[in-house]
C-alpha positions in Angstrom: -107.3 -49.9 -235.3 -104.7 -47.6 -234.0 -102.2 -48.9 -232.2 -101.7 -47.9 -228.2 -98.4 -45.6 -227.6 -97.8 -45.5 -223.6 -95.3 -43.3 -222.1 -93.2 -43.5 -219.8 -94.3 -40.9 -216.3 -91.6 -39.0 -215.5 -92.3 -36.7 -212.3 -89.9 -33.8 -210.9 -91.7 -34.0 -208.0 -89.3 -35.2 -204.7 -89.7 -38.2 -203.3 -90.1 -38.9 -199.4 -86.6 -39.5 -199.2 -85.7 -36.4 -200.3 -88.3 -34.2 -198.3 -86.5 -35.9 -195.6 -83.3 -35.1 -196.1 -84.2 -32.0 -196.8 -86.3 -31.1 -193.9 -84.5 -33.4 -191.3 -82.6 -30.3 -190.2 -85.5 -28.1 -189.6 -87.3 -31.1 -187.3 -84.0 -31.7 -185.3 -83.6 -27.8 -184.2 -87.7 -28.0 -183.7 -87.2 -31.0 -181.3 -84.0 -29.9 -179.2 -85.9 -26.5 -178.7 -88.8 -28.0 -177.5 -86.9 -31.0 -175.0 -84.7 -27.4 -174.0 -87.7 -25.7 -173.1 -89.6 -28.3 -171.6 -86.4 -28.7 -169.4 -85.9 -25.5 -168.4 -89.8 -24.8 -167.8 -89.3 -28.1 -165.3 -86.4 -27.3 -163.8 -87.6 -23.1 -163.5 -91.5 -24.3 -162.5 -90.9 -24.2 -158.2 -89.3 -20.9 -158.6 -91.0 -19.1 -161.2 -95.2 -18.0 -160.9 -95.6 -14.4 -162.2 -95.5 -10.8 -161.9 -96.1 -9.8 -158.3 -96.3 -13.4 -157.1 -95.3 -13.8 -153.8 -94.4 -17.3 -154.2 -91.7 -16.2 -157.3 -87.8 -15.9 -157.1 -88.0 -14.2 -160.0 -86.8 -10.7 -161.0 -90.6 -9.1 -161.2 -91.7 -11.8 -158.2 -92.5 -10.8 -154.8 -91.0 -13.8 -152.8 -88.0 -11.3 -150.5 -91.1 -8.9 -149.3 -93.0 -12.2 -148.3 -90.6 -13.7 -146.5 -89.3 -10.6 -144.5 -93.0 -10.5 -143.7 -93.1 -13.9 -142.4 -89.8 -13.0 -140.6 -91.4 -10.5 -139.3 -94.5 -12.4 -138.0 -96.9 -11.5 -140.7 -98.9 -14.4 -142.0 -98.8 -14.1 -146.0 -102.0 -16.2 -147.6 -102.0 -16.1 -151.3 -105.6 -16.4 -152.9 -106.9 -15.9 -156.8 -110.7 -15.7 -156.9 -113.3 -13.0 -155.3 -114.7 -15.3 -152.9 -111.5 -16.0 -150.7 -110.4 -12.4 -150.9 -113.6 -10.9 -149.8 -114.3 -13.7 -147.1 -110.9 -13.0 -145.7 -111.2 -9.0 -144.9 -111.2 -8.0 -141.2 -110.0 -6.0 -139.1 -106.9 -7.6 -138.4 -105.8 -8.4 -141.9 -104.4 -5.9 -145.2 -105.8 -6.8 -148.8 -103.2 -6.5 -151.1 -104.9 -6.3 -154.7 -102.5 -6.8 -156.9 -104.4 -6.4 -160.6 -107.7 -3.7 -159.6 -107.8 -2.9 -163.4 -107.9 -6.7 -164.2 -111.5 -7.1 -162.3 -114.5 -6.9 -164.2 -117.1 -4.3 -162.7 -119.4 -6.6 -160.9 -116.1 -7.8 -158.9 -115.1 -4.2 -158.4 -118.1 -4.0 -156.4 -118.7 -6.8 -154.5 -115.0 -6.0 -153.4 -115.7 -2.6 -152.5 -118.7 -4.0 -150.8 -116.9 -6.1 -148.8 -114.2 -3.7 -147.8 -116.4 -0.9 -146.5 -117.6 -2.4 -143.7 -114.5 -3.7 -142.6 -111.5 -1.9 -140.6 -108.6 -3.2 -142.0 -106.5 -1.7 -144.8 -106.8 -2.5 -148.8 -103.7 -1.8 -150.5 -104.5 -0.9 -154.8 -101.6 -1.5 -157.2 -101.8 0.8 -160.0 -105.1 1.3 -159.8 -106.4 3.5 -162.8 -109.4 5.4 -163.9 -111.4 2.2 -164.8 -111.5 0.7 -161.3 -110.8 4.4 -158.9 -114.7 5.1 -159.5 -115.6 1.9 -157.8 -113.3 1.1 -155.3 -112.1 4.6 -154.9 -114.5 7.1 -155.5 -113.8 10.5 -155.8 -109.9 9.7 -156.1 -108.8 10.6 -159.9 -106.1 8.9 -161.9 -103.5 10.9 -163.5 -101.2 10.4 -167.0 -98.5 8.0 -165.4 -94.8 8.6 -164.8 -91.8 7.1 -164.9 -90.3 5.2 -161.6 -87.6 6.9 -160.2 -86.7 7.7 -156.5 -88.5 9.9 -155.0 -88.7 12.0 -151.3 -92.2 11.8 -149.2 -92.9 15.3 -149.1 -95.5 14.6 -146.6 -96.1 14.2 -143.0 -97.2 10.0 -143.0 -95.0 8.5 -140.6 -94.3 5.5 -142.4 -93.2 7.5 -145.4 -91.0 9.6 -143.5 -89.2 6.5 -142.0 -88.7 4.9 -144.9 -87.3 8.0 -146.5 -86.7 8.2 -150.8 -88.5 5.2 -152.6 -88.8 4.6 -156.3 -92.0 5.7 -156.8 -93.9 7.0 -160.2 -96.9 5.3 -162.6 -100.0 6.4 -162.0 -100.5 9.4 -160.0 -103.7 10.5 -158.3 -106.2 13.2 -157.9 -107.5 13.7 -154.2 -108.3 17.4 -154.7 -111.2 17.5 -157.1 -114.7 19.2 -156.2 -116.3 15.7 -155.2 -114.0 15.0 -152.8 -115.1 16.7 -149.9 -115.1 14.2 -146.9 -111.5 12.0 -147.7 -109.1 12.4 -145.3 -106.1 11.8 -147.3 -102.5 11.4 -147.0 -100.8 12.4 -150.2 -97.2 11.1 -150.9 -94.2 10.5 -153.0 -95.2 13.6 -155.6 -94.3 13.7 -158.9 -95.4 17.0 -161.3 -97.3 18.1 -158.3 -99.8 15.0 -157.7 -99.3 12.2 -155.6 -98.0 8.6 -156.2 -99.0 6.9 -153.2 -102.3 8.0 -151.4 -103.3 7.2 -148.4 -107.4 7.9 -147.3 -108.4 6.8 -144.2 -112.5 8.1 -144.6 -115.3 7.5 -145.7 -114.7 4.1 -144.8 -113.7 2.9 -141.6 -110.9 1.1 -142.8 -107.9 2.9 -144.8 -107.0 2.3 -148.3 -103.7 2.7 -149.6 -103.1 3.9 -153.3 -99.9 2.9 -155.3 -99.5 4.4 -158.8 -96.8 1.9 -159.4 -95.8 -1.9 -158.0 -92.5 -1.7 -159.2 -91.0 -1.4 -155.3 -92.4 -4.6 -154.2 -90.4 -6.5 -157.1 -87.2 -8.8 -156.2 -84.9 -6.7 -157.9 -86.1 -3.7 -156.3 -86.5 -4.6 -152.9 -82.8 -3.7 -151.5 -83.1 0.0 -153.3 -83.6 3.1 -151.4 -86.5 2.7 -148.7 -88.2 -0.1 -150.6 -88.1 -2.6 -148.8 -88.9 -0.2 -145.3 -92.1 1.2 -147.2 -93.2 -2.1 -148.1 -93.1 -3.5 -144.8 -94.9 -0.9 -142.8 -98.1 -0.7 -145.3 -98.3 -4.8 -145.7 -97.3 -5.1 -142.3 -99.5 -3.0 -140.1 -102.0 -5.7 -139.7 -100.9 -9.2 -138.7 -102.6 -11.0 -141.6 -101.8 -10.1 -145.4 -103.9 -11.8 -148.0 -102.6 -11.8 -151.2 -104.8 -11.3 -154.3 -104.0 -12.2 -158.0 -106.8 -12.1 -159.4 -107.3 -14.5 -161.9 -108.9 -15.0 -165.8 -110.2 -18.2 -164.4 -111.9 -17.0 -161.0 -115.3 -18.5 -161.7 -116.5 -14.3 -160.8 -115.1 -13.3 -163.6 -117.4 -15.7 -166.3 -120.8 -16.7 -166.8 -124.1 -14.7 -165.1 -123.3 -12.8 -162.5 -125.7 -10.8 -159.9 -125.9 -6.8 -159.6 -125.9 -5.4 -155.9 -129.7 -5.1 -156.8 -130.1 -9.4 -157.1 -130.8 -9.0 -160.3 -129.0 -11.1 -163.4 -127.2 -10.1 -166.2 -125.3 -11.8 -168.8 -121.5 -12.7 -168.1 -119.7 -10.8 -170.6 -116.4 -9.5 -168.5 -116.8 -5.7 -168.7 -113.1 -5.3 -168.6 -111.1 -1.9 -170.2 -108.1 -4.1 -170.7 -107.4 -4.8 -174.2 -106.9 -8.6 -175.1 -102.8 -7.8 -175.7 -102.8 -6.2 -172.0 -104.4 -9.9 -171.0 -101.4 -11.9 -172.3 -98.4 -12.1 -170.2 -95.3 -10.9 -171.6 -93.7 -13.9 -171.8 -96.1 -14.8 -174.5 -95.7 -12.2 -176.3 -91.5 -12.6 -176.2 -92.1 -16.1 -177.2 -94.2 -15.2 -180.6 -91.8 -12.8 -181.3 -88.7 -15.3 -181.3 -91.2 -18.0 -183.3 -91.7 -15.3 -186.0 -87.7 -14.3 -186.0 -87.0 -18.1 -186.2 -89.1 -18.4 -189.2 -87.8 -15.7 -190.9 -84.5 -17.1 -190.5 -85.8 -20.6 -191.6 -87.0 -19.4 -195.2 -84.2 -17.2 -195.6 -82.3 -20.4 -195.1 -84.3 -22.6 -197.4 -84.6 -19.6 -200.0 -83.1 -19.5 -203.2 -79.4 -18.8 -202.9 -77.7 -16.3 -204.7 -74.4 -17.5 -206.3 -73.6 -19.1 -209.9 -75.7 -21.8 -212.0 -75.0 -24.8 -211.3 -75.4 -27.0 -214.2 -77.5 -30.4 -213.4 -78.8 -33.3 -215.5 -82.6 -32.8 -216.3 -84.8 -35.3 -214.7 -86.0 -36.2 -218.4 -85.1 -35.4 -222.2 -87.2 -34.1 -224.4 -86.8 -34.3 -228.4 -86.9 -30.9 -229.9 -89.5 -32.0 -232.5 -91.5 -32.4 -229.3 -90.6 -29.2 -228.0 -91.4 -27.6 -231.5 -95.2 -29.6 -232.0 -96.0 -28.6 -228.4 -95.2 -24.5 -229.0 -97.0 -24.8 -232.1 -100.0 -26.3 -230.7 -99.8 -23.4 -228.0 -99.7 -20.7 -230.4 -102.8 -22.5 -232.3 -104.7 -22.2 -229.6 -104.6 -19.1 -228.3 -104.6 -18.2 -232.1 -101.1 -16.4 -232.1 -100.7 -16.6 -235.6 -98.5 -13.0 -235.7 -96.0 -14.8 -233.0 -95.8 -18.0 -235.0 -95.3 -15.6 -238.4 -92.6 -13.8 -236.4 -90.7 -17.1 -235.5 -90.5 -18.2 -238.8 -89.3 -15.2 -240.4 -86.4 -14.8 -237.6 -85.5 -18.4 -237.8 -85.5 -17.9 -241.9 -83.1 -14.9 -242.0 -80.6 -16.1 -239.5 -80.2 -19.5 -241.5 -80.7 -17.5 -245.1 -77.9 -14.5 -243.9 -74.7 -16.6 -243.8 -75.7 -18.0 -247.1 -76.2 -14.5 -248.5 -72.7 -13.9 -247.4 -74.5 -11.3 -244.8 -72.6 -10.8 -240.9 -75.2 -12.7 -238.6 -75.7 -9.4 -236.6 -77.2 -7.9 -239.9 -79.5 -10.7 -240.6 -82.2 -8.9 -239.5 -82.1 -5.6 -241.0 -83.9 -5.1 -244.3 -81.6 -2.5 -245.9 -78.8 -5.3 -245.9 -80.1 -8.7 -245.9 -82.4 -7.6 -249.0 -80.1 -6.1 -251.4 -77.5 -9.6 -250.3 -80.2 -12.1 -251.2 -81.2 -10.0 -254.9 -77.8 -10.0 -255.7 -77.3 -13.7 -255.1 -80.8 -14.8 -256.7 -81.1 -12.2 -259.8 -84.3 -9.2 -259.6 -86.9 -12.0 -260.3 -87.9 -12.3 -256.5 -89.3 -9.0 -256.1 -91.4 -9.7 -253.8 -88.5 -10.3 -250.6 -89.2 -7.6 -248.2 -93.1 -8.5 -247.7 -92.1 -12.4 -247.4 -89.4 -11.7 -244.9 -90.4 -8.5 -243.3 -94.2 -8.9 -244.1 -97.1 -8.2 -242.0 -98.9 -10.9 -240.2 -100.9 -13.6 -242.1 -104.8 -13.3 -242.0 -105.9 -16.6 -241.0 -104.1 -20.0 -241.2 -104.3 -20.8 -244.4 -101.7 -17.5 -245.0 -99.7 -18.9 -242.6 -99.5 -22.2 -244.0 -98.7 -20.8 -247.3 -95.7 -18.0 -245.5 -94.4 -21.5 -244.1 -94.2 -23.0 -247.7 -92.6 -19.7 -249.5 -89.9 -19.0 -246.6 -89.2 -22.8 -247.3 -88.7 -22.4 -250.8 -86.8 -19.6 -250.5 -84.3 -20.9 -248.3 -84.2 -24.1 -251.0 -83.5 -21.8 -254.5 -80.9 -19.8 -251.9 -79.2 -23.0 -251.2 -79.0 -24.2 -254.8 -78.0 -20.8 -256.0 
């Protein structure tokens, strides 16, 4: 019976003691990010609600144009969903729609629906090409432009009071072929087409077009005539509904009914891609995540610098080291590499022997003519067992193994 031999494991892999040491670091700086954040999102939360938000402090809020309003004696009601803007036109009140592009086309038109018949005043934001043919037809949207101050050039009185405004976006088309029957105020031009539009027919109502918001912001507000142009068009009426419309709005989701009664499936028609969707704070905050890893595994990569000589976790004999390559090179039947080895490992232990420099131990024209001279012109055979070709099959190697070994034994005793 063979007797057992057990081993000792040895394992290079670190233990939980060192995985945390090692990544303790990492989960402090995660975990004073995320208590800084979740401070500052606390402490920010009463003043901070979104672009256009009348309820924001914020840079790109709307809070100073609502409360000159209110100064003013204009009620400012904020709403997000379809139902409470619609049920709140009239003719005392101005529908500020904030996001027209965001609504998906059954929304477009039950808002155009509900704005015909009334005789109050809808106010469009940026309105584009993919909500103009609903709740403005025959009005075309132009390639946008960039913000800037800009004169009236026209003869609306409320333009003309409020003198230069910065103006630009989208501009608009109130000239085409299918236009007959708008009467329309065109304003603010830029490249010869409009950037606010005024059309007071077909509808009995008026609806005001603004290629760009940017004038209603906080940080904008106190420019040019801003804050003058803002307050005559959202204040003409003594009500002012404000509409955000919202990805939530129940409108926008599941079955909804065509101006026939008929039902169709809920799929959001909208033209805005999914990265228009996401708020750019979002976007910001993946950005920094992605520059914080990359910093992270630059920081935990391999640094550059010296070696740094350490104790291996476990010794290993070299006879083991030797069996173990051997066995490797039987198995994928390397029998030329193992040939190869021997030889090398032959001539640099036969050279200094042969009184032969060790940088010439492997070239034949003067390790050969060394080793004749010190063992006599019997061994003719020396280049093909030190410089051979590569045994056929094991048992040649087996017998190179023996004839380098003898070799090296007559050179020794020579």
């Amino acid at each position: 019976m063979t007797p057992a031999t057990t081993a000792s494991s040895t394992s290079i892999s670190p233990t939980p003691q060192e995985i945390w040491r090692r990544s303790r670091g990492v989960l402090l700086a995660v975990l004073l990010l995320v208590v800084a954040a979740t401070a500052l999102a606390a402490a920010r939360s009463g003043d901070q609600h979104g672009r256009l938000d009348p309820r924001s402090a914020d840079r790109y809020g709307s809070r100073a144009i609502a409360e000159l309003l209110r100064e003013h004696g204009i009620s400012v009601r904020v709403v997000t969903t379809l139902r409470d803007a619609t049920s709140a036109t009239g003719p005392d009140t101005t529908l500020l729609v904030t996001g027209p592009n965001l609504l998906t086309p059954h929304q477009q038109r039950a808002l155009r629906t509900a704005t015909t018949g009334a005789t109050g005043r809808t106010v469009l934001l940026g309105a584009d090409s993919s909500s103009l043919d609903t709740l403005a037809p025959g009005v075309r949207a132009k390639p946008a432009v960039p913000v800037v101050a800009r004169s009236p050039d026209c003869s609306l009185t409320v333009a003309r009071r409020a003198g230069a405004v910065e103006t630009g976006g989208i501009r608009y088309d109130a000239e085409a072929p299918d236009t007959e029957g708008l009467d329309a105020d065109a304003c603010y031009p830029a490249g010869g087409l409009p950037t606010a539009l005024l059309l007071r027919r077909p509808t009995p109502g008026d609806t005001v077009l603004l290629g760009s918001p940017d004038f209603l912001y906080n940080e904008r507000l106190g420019h040019q005539g801003n804050a003058s142009l803002a307050l005559q068009l959202l204040g003409s009426r003594p009500h002012l509904v404000w509409y955000l419309p919202s990805l939530t709005d129940p409108s926008a989701t599941g079955s909804t009914a065509d101006d026939d009664g008929t039902t169709n499936g809920g799929t959001t028609d909208g033209r805005s891609s999914l990265i228009e969707l996401i708020p750019s704070g979002w976007l910001w905050g993946t950005l920094q995540l992605a520059v914080a890893a990359v910093l992270a595994a630059v920081w935990r990569a391999r640094r550059l610098g010296p070696l740094v000589n350490e104790r291996l976790p476990v010794v290993i004999r070299a006879s083991e080291t030797t069996e173990g390559r051997a066995q490797l090179s039987r198995r994928t039947n390397a029998r030329d590499r193992a040939a190869t080895s021997l030889r090398h490992a032959t001539r640099t232990r036969l050279a200094p022997l042969a009184g032969v420099p060790p940088r010439d131990a492997h070239a034949p024209a003067v390790l050969l003519p060394a080793l004749s001279a010190r063992l006599g012109p019997a061994h003719g055979n020396l280049s093909d067992l030190l410089f051979g070709a590569a045994p056929s099959d094991d048992r040649a190697l087996v017998l190179l193994a023996a004839q380098l070994d003898s070799l090296e034994g007559e050179v020794r005793t020579s």
